[in-house]
Steps between C-alpha positions, in 0.01 A plus 500: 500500500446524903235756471131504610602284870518583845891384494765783645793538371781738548546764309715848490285790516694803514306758611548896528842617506628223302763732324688582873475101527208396701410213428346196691406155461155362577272249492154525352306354310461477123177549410409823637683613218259317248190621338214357633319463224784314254741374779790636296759753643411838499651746288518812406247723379298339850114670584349484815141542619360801734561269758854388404449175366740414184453372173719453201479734176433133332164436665397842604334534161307211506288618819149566467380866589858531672348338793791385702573106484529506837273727747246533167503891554460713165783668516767691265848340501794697538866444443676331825872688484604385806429117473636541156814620692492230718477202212818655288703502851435123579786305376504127494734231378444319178412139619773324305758724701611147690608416136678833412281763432597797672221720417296705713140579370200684608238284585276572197752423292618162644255274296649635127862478606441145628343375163824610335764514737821290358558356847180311545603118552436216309539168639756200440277208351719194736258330734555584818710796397444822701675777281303790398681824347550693158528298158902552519566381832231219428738391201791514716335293791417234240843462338661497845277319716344287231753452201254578269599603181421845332539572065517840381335542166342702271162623376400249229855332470453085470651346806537112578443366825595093577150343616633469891209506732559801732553889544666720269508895525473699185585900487500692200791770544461696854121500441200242527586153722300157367495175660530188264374202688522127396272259649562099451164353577330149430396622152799649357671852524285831601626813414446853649644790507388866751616827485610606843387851602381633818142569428368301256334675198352426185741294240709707266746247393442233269747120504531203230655182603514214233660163589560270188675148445611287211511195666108490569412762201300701761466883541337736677475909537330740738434810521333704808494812717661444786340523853716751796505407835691596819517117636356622803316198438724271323515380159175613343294205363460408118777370246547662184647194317477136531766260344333152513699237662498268186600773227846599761847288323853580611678527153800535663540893496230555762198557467457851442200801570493779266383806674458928434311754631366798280608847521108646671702867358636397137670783328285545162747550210420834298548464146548790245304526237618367185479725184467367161589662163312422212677356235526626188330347196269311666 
């Protein structure tokens, strides 16, 4: 969020008469309309001072003696209808609009749109690559641009991968978009996989992977929460499984990766209760 600087920005303000269609653009800026106390947007219910200075129904509470946080007068506040008036008329874009968000928000309410809006862009993970947008036109970029190949599975279905150092998309139906990446390095094969979402947030979503062979008797399982990222800054750091160089044999078939990713939402089956006669004689 912009707030709490000395930046200007445009913004439409329509004003009084807005219904016979006055309205103007103008340039001002942003942080007049911020508390001054929490440097977040004002919003309605706003107080002001005897004097007129303004304060948030957040913080006004936590003044002492209702001295004013800024002249220090004791004072009673009182409800502010026309800035109030003025804050639900501002209307800004949402910032991902150069990504296809067409929505037009009231500045106080720009910060919660923008944590959940479905255009905010994640990031193509190609050195060098420039493309930013939403998570469907990011998997469309890759298989165009980069001929990178994308699986549709299911929650907690068993699907094998060949061990092929490089990319591979993952989407489960029309929903949640992973990244399965394959790294050949000195030591042997590392193994990770992300969950691609705008803003990253704590891990709901739980993978296994398990790579076995015959031919050098050697397994191995693991099973971890996996991390979300944007790829603003690349491929996040950290592998989630190692394959030692040594224990890796090409029977023939391929070498093959086992991989699923748990259901975070699994449907609990609901029983009915079974009733048992007594027998007779016993």
């Amino acid at each position: 969020m912009d707030c709490g600087t000395s930046s200007k920005r445009r913004v439409e303000a329509p004003g009084e008469g807005e219904s016979s269609g006055k309205r103007q653009s103008v340039t001002m800026g942003m942080d007049a309309l911020d508390c001054p106390v929490c440097f977040h947007p004002l919003r309605p219910p706003i107080y002001q001072c005897s004097v007129g200075h303004f304060i948030c129904s957040s913080c006004r509470p936590k003044l002492v003696r209702n001295n004013c946080h800024l002249c220090s007068a004791e004072t009673t506040f009182k409800r502010c209808l026309g800035m109030e008036r003025l804050m639900e008329s501002v209307m800004i874009p949402c910032s991902n609009a150069k990504y296809g968000c067409a929505e037009k928000l009231t500045y106080y309410q720009k910060e919660e749109h923008e944590k959940a809006c479905p255009s905010a862009p994640c990031f193509c993970p190609a050195s060098g690559c420039s493309f930013a947008g939403p998570t469907d036109a990011l998997l469309e970029h890759s298989a165009s641009q980069h001929k990178w190949p994308c699986t549709t599975i299911k929650y907690s279905e068993d699907v094998k991968f060949t061990l092929e150092p490089g990319l591979h998309f993952l989407r489960i139906k029309d929903r949640e978009i992973f990244l399965l990446n394959v790294a050949l390095e000195p030591f042997g094969h590392a193994i990770s996989v992300v969950c691609i979402q705008p803003k990253a947030t704590n891990s709901k979503f739980k993978c296994r992977m398990s790579y076995g062979s015959f031919l050098t008797d050697y397994y191995q399982i693991s099973v971890y929460k996996i991390r979300s990222s944007s790829l603003s800054d690349g491929l996040p750091k950290g592998y989630n499984l190692i394959l030692p160089k040594d224990e890796i044999a090409d029977d023939g078939k391929g070498n093959l990766l086992t991989f699923s990713i748990d259901d975070p939402n699994p449907k609990v089956k609901v029983h009915e209760p079974i009733c048992l006669k007594p027998v007779r004689g016993v």
